[in-house]
C-alpha atoms as one frame of an Amber mdcrd trajectory, in Angstrom:
protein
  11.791  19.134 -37.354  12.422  22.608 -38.928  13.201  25.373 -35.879  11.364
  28.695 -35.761  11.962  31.563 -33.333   9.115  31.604 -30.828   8.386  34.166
 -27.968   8.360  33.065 -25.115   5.309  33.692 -22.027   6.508  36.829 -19.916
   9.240  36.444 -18.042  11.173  33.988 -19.771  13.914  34.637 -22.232  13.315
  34.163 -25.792  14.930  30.417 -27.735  14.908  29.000 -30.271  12.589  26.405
 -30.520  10.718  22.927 -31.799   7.564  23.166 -30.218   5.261  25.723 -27.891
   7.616  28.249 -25.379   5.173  26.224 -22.538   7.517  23.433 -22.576  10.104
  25.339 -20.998   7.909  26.190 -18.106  10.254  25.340 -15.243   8.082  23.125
 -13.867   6.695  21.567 -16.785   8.476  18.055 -15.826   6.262  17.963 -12.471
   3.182  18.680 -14.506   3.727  16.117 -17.289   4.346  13.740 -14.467   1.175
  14.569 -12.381  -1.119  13.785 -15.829   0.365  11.036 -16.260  -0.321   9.535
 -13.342  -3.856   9.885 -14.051  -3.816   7.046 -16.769  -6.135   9.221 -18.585
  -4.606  10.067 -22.288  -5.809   7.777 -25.006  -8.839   6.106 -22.665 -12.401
   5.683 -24.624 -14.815   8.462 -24.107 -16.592   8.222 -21.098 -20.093   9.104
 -20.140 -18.844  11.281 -17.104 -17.031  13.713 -19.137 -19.276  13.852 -21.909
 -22.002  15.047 -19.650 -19.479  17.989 -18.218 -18.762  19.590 -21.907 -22.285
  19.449 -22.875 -23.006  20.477 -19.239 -20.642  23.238 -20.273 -22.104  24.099
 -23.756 -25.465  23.892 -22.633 -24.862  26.601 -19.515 -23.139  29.053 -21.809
 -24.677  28.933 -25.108 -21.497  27.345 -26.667 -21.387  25.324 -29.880 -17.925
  23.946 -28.774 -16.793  22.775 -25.582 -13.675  20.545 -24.692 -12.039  18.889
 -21.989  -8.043  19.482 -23.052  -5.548  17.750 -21.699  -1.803  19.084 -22.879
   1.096  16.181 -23.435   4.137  17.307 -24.156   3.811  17.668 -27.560  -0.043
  17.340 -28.402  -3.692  18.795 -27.013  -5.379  15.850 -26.283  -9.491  15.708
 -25.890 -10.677  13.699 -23.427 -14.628  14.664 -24.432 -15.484  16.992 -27.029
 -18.595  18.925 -27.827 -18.897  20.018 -31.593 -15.800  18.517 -32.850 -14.927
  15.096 -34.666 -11.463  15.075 -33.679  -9.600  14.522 -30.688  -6.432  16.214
 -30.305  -4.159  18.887 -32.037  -0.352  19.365 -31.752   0.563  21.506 -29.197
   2.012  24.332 -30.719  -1.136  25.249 -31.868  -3.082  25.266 -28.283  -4.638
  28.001 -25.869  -2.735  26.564 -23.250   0.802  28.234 -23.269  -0.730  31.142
 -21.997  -3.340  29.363 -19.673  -0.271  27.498 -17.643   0.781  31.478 -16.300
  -2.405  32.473 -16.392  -4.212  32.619 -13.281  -7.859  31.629 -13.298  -9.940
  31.473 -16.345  -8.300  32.444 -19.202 -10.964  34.699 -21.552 -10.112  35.358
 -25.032 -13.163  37.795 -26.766 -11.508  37.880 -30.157  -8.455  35.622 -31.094
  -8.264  38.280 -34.545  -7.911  41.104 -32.364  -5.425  39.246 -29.956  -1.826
  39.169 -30.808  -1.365  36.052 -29.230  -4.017  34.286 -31.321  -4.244  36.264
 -34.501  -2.140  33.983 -36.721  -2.879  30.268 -35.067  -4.434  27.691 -37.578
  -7.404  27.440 -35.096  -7.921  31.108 -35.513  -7.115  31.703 -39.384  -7.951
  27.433 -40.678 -11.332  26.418 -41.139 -12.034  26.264 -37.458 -12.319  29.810
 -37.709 -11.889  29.815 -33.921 -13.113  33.812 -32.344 -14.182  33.367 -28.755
 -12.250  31.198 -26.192 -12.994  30.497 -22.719 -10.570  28.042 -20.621 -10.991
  27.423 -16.991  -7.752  24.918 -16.031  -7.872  21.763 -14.814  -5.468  22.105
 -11.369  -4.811  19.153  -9.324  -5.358  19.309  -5.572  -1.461  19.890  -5.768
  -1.366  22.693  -8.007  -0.596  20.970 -11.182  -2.321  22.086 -14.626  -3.708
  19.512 -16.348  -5.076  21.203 -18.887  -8.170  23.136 -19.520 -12.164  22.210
 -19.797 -12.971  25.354 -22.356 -15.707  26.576 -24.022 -15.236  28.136 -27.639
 -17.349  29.846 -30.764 -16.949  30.920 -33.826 -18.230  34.162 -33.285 -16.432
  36.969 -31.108 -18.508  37.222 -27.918 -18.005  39.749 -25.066 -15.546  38.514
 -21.646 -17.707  36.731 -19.251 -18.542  37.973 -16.197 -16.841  36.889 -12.513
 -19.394  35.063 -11.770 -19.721  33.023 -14.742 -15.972  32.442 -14.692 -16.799
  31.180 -11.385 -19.110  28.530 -12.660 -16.708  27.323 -15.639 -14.352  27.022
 -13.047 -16.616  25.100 -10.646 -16.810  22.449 -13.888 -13.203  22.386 -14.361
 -13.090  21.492 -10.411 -15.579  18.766 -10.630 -13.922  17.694 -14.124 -10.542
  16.865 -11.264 -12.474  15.601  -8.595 -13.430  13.001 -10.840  -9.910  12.096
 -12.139  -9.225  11.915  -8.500 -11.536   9.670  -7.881 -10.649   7.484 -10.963
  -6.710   7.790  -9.756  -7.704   6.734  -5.839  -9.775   3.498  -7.243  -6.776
   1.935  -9.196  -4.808   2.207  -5.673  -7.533   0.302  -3.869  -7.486  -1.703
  -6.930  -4.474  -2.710  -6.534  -4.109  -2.522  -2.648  -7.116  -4.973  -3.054
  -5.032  -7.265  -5.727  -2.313  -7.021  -2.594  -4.845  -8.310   0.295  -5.961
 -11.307  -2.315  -2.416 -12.312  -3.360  -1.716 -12.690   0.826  -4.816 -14.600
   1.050  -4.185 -16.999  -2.170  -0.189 -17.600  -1.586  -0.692 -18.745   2.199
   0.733 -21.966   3.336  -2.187 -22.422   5.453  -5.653 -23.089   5.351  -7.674
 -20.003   5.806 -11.628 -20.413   6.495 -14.043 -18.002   7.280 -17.519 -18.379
   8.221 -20.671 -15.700   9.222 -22.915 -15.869  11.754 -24.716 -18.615  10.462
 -21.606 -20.693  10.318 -21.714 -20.548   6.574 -18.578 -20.311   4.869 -17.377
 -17.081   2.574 -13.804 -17.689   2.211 -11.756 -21.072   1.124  -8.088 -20.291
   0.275  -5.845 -22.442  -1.959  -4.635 -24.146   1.090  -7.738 -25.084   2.583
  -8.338 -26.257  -1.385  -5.443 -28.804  -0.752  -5.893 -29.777   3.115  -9.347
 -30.843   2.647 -10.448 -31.653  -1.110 -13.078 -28.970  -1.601 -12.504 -26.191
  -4.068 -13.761 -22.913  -3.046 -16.701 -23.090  -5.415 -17.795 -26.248  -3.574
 -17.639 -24.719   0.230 -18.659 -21.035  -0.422 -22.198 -20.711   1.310 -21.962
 -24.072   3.130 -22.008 -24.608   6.280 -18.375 -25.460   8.281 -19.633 -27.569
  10.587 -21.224 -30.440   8.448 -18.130 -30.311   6.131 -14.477 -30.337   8.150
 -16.116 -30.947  11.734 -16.289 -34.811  12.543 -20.455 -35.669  13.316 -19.122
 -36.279  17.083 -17.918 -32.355  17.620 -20.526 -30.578  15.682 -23.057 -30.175
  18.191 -20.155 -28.193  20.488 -19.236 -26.442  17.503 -23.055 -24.963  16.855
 -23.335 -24.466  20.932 -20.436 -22.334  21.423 -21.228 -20.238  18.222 -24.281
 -19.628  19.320 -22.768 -18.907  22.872 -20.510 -16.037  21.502 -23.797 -14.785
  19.386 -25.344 -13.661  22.629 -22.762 -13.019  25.015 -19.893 -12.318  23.342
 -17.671 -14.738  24.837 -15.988 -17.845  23.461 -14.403 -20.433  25.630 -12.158
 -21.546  22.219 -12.142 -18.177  20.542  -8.245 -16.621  20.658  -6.980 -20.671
  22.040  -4.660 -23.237  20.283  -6.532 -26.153  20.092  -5.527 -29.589  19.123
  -8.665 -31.307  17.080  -9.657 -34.209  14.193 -10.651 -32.282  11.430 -12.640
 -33.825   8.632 -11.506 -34.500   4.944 -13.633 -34.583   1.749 -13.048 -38.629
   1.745 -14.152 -38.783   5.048 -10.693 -39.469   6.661 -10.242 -37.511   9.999
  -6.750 -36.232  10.669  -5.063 -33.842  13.912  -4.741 -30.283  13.349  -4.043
 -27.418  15.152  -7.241 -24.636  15.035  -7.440 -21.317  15.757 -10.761 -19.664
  15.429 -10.531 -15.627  15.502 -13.460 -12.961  15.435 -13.719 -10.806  13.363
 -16.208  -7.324  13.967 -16.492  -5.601  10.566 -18.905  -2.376  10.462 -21.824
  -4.330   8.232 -21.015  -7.939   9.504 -19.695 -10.366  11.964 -17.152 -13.032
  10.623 -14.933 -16.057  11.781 -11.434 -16.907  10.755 -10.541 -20.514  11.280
  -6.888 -21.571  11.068  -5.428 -24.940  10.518  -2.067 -25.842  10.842  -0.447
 -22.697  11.433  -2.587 -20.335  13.279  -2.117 -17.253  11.246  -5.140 -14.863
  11.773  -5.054 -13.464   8.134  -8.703 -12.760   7.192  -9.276 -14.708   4.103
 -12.282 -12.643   2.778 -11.261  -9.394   4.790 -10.542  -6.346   2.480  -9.539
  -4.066   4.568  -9.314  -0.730   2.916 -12.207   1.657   3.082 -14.467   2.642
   0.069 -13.329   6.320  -0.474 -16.639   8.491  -0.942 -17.711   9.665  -4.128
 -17.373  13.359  -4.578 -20.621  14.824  -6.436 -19.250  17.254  -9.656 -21.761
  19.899  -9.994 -21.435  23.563 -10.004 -21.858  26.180  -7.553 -24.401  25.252
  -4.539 -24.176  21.589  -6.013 -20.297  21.468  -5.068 -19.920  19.248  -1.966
 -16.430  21.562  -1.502 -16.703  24.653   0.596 -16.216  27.742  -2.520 -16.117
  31.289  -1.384 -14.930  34.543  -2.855 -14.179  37.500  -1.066 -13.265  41.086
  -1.948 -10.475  43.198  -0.931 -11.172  43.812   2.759 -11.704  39.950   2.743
 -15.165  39.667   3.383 -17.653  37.219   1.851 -19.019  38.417  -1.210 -20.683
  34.853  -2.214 -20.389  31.305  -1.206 -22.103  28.407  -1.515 -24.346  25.940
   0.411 -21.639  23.280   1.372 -19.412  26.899   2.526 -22.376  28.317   4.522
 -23.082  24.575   5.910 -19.684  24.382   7.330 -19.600  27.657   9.083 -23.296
  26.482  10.284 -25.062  29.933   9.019 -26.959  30.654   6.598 -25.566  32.638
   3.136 -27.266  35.742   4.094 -25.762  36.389   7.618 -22.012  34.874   6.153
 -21.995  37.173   3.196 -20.223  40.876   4.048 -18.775  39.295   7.246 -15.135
  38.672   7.904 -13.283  35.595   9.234 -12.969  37.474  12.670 -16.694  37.599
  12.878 -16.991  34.153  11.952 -14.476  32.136  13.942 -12.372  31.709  16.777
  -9.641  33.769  17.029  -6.973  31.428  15.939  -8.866  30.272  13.034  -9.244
  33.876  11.891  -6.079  34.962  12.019  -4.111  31.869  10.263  -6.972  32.994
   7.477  -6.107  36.743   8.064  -2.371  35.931   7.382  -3.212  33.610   4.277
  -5.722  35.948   2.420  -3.195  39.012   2.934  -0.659  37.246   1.617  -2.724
  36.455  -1.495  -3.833  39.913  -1.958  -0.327  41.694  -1.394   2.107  39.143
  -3.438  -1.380  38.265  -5.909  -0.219  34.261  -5.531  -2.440  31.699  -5.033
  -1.493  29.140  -2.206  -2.667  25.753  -1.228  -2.076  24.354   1.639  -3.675
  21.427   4.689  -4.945  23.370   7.278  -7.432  21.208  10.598  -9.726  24.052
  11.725 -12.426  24.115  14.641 -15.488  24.791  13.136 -18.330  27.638  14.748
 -20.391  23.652  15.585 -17.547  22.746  17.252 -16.495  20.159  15.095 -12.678
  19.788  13.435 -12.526  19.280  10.240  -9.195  18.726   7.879  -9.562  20.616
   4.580  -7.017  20.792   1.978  -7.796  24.451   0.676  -6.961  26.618  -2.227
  -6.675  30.641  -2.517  -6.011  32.761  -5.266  -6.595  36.094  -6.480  -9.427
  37.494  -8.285  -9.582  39.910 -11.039 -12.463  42.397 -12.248 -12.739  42.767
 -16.416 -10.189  45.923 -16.406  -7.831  43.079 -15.146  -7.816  45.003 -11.163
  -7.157  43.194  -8.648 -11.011  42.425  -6.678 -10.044  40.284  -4.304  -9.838
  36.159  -3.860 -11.441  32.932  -4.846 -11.388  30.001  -2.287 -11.914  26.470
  -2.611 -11.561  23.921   0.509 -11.835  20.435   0.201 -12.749  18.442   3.406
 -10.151  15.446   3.495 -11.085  14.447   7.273 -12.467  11.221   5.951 -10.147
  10.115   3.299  -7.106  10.719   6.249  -9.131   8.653   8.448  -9.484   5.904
   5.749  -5.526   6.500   5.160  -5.231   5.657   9.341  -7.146   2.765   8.940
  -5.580   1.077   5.979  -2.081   1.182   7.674  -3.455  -0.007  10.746  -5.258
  -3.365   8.960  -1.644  -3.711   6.504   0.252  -3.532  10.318  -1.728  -5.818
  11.571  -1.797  -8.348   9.013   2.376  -8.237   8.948   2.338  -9.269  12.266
  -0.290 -12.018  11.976   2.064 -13.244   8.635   5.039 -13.133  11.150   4.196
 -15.197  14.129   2.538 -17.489  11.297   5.782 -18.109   9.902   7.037 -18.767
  13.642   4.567 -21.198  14.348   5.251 -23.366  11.030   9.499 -23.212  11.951
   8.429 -24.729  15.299   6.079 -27.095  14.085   8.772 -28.156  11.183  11.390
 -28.434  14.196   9.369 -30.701  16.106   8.321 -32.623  13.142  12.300 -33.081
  12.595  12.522 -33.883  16.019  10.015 -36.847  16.307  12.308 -38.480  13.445
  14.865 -39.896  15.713  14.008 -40.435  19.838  17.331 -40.597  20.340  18.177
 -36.621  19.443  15.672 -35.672  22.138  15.495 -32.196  23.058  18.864 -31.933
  20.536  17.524 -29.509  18.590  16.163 -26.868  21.259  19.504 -27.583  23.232
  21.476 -26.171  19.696  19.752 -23.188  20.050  20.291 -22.041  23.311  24.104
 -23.061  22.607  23.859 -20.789  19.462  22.638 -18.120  20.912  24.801 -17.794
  23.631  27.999 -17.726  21.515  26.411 -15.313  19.135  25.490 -13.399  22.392
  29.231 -13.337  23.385  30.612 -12.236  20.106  28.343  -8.997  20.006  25.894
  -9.996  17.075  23.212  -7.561  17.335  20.392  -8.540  19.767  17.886  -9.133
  16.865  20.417 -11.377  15.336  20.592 -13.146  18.608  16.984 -14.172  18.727
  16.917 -15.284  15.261  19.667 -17.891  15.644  17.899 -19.372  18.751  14.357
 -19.398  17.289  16.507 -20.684  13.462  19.078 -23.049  14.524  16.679 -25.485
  15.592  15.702 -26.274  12.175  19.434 -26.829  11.301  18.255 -30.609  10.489
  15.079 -29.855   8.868  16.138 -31.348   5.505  16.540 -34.997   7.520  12.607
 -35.155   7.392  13.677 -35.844   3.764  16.008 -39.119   5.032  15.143 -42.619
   4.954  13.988 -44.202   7.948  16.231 -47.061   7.575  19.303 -44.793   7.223
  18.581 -42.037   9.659  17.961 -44.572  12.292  20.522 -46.924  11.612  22.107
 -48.045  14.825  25.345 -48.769  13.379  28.157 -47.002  10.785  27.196 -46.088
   7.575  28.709 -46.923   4.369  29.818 -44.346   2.277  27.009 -44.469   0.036
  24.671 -44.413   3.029  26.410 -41.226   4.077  26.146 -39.555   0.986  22.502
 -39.666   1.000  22.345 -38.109   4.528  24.660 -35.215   3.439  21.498 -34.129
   1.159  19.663 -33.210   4.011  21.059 -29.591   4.423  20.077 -29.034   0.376
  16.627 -30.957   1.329  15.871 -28.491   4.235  17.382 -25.180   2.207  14.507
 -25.973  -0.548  11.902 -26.495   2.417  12.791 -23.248   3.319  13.302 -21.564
   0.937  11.385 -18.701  -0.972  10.674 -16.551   2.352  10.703 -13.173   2.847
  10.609 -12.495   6.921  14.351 -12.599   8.008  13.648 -15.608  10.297  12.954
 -17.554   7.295  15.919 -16.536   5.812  18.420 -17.269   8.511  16.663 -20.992
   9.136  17.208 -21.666   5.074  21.003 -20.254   5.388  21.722 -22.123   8.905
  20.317 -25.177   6.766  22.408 -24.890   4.332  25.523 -23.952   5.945  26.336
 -25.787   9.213  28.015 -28.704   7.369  30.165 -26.504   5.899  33.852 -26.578
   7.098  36.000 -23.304   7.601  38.841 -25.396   5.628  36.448 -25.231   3.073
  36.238 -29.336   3.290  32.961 -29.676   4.663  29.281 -30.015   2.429  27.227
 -29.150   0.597  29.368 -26.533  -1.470  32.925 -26.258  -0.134  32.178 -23.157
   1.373  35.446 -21.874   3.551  35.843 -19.656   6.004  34.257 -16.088   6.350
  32.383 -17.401   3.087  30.695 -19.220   5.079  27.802 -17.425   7.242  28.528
 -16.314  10.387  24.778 -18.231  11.746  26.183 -21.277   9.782  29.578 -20.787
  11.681  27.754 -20.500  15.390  25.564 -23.695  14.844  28.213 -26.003  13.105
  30.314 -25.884  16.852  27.170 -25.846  18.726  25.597 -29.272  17.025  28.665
 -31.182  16.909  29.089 -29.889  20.441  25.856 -31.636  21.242  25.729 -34.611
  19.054  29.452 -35.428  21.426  27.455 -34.602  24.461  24.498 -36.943  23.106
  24.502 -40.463  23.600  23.509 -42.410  20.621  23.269 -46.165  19.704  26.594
 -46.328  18.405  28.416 -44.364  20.907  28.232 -43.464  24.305  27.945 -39.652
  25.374  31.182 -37.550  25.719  31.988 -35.586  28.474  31.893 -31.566  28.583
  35.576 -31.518  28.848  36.356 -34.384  26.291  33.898 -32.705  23.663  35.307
 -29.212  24.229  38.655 -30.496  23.662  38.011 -32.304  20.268  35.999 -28.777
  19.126  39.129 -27.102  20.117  41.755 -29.192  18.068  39.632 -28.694  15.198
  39.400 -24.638  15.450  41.003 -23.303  12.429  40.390 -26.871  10.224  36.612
 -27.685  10.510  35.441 -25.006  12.909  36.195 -20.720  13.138  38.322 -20.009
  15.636  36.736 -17.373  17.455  33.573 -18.932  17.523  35.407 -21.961  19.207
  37.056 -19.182  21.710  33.656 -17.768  22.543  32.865 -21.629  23.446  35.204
 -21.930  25.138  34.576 -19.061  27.210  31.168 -20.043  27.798  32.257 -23.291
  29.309  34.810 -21.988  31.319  32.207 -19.044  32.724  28.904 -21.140  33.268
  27.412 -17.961  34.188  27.585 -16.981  30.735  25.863 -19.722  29.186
């Protein structure tokens, strides 16, 4: 690209350059960033914005009227009034002197402007004369761009007030990207919610009021036969409720109903459920309700009694600000001269302060408000008038009613045709609802991480106990491992969060075994070689059970799985592992279940003695077992009150 001299916007130093002296606005970066984060350049026209240019060409007489939006190297038109193209490079555009330019930015005669006199659109066969550009500025303070007004013909400055009102479109021309940028996040915090629902090992049912069903999940799909198409507006009870219970099932719902109270609601309760083939089969319900603003729901939980809402979405529908102009603007939009009182605002201003227009207008804040509130306004509007900055901030403020309200407001200075300094424009946006909507959201995403978590808690257990009723003869071996792990990990100062993990984990050390023949598992005599090979698979049969989790009890149960066969000589199985490569949780629970299984009697051996067992641990320290985890064993035995 050939390289002219350009000069630069006031106050910056003069380059040469490739493209408009805009780009070198310092914090042009930020502002390319904060457009594109409205996924906006290169969308289809859209009825929305079509209605504000002609909105905007209609109000002021205009044969042209455009919504701009400025990339880094192009002028892009998001609608366009009077013009069959849609976009121009850059260098070319209005907008290098908009982006400094505060307010509206008024050009009478580009030929008799220095700034315009020789650009295409002013000399080509645009023959561009009048130009009008009120900037699109985010509720941060980024320009977007501009939604201006232009004509062929040289036309005289408008007036304040209908700068105002080209202004007011621009405004409602954001609100509207704002509202398109806050649906794709619940959009995709929806997506989020759904995913949850869909990936759950468990089945997830819920019912209304009249015990019909709205939500299946893929589990459910699975545990009973039905696909969600099948069971969505049927009724529970006649589907997964054996013909003996349903009558106490339709009683009790109708018992909460009217008094609110549920003698199963919030309970564990061990039930025959009822497959699609008609085969009943134990499971483990927990029935939840759930008190939505429209509605009244149920979640039922089988198997694991998670309480995620299958057809909850959670978030809150964010209202739908109304783009108009002036007294149509749901925002609060005031101006006010240079002793700062009200010289107009509009209805949804005047509503606020709960007066009419006519007793606001000529008043100051002091007159208006409580002291406080006036003077944090005092202090805001003289330092907008003396520095002639705009400012944005949050500000909560006690209304005359009564009520507080959050706004997210906007100041800047006003100027009268000679360019003098009038006084200010202010815009403020009341964002009480959308932070209360925020509030809410992480409240329900809280929630539902803690339902997820003791879910995953209740399956380990379940899993445990399923390993458990393998063999009679390990008994309470499992639970017994992690007490024992727990305490050594206690005594060599893992952190106290580690601590619980290992005892709630180590009991599903032998989780893979549920994977072991009968025949072998329970063999009451030696095995052969062969035999014992196919046992050693059970730590990689209970690392792919477990594995794939996220909560860091999941994780520790897949490692301890994996790892307590391992030997610190690196002889042990399945990998050869040796010493500190070996986990430390693999480490802890490979002395405390060979402590156990010597403690254990079995059918082909008799149980060992404390002393006998901690002797053989402690002539293996150093070849099968870490030392200092057989040390802190050994201190535990030899101090019961540590154990």
């Amino acid at each position: 690209m050939k390289r002219r001299p350009v000069r630069l916007l006031k106050g910056y130093a003069a380059y040469d350059l490739p493209m408009s002296a805009d780009a070198l606005h310092p914090l042009e970066a930020a502002r390319l960033a904060a457009l594109a984060a409205y996924h906006i350049l290169d969308t289809p026209p859209e009825a929305v914005y079509d209605r504000a240019v002609r909105l905007a060409s209609a109000m002021f007489n205009a044969p042209i009227a455009l919504i701009s939006l400025v990339d880094a190297e192009r002028q892009w038109f998001k609608a366009c009034y009077g013009l069959d193209f849609q976009e121009t490079p850059r260098s070319i555009s209005f907008y290098a002197h908009a982006l400094d330019h505060d307010g509206v930015l008024v050009v009478p005669d580009a030929r008799q402007d220095h700034r315009f006199a020789d650009n295409p659109l002013v000399t080509g066969d645009l023959h561009i004369r009048f130009y009008a550009g009120a900037p699109l500025i985010t509720p941060d303070g980024q320009k977007l761009g501009t939604l201006c007004i232009l004509d062929r013909e040289p036309r005289a400055p408008l007036s304040p007030q209908d700068g105002q009102v080209l202004q007011h479109l621009a405004d409602g021309v954001v609100s509207e990207l704002e509202l398109r940028r806050m649906g794709a996040v619940l959009a995709r915090r929806e997506a989020v919610n759904a995913a949850v629902l869909n990936s759950s090992l468990d089945a997830v049912i819920v019912m209304n009021e009249q015990g019909q069903i709205t939500e299946w999940n893929p589990a459910a799909e699975r545990l009973f036969g039905y696909t969600r198409d099948d069971m969505l507006g049927q009724d529970l009870g006649t589907h997964i409720i054996p013909p003996e219970w349903r009558a106490a099932h339709r009683r009790g719902l109708d018992h909460y109903l009217k008094t609110g109270e549920g003698p199963v609601l919030g309970k564990r309760l061990q039930l025959a459920a009822l497959r699609r083939d008609g085969q009943t089969f134990p499971c483990e319900l927990a029935i939840t309700p759930l008190d939505l603003p429209n509605a009244r729901l149920f979640t039922a939980s089988l198997r694991d009694l998670t309480d995620i809402k299958a057809s909850q979405d959670a978030l809150e529908s964010s209202h739908r600000l109304l783009r108009a102009v002036v007294d149509t603007v749901p925002e609060a939009i005031f101006v006010k001269d240079q002793d700062r009182r009200y010289t107009m605002i509009n209805q949804a201003g005047a509503a606020q302060i709960g007066r009419p227009a006519s007793e606001i207008l000529g008043q100051t804040d002091e007159q208006l408000f409580a002291d406080d509130v006036a003077q944090a306004s005092r202090l805001r509007d003289e330092g907008v008038l003396l520095e002639a900055q705009a400012v944005t901030y949050e500000v909560t403020d006690q209304l005359p009613s009564g009520a507080r309200r959050t706004f997210w407001s906007t100041k800047l200075p006003s100027y009268g045709v000679d360019g003098a300094l009038t006084g200010l424009i202010g815009v403020a946006i009341d964002i009480t609802d959308r932070k209360t909507a925020e509030t809410t959201v992480q409240h329900h995403n809280t929630l539902l991480r803690h339902r997820v978590e003791a879910a995953q808690l209740e399956v380990l257990e379940r899993l445990a106990r399923a390993a458990e009723y393998r063999d009679d003869d390990t008994g309470e071996h499992m639970t017994r491992v992690g007490t024992t792990a727990a305490s050594i990990a206690a005594y060599l100062g893992l952190p106290e969060v580690d601590v619980h993990l290992i005892r709630q984990a180590a009991p599903m050390h032998d989780v893979g075994k549920i994977g072991i023949s009968d025949s072998i598992l329970l063999k009451p005599g030696r095995l052969t070689p062969e035999e014992f090979d196919i046992v050693k698979t059970h730590c990689n049969i209970g690392s792919n059970i477990l594995s794939g989790g996220q909560s860091p009890l999941v994780v520790m149960a897949e490692e301890i799985a994996r790892t307590h066969h391992e030997r610190w000589d690196g002889s042990g199985y399945p990998t050869g592992l040796q010493g500190e490569q070996i986990p430390m949780s693999g480490r802890i629970v490979a002395v405390a279940d060979v402590l156990d299984a010597l403690m254990s009697e079995r059918p082909y051996k008799r149980a060992w003695s404390q002393e006998a067992a901690l002797a053989e641990i402690q002539t293996q320290a150093g070849r099968h077992f870490d030392p200092q985890v057989v040390d802190a064993l050994t201190h535990l035995f030899t101090t019961p009150a540590a154990l």
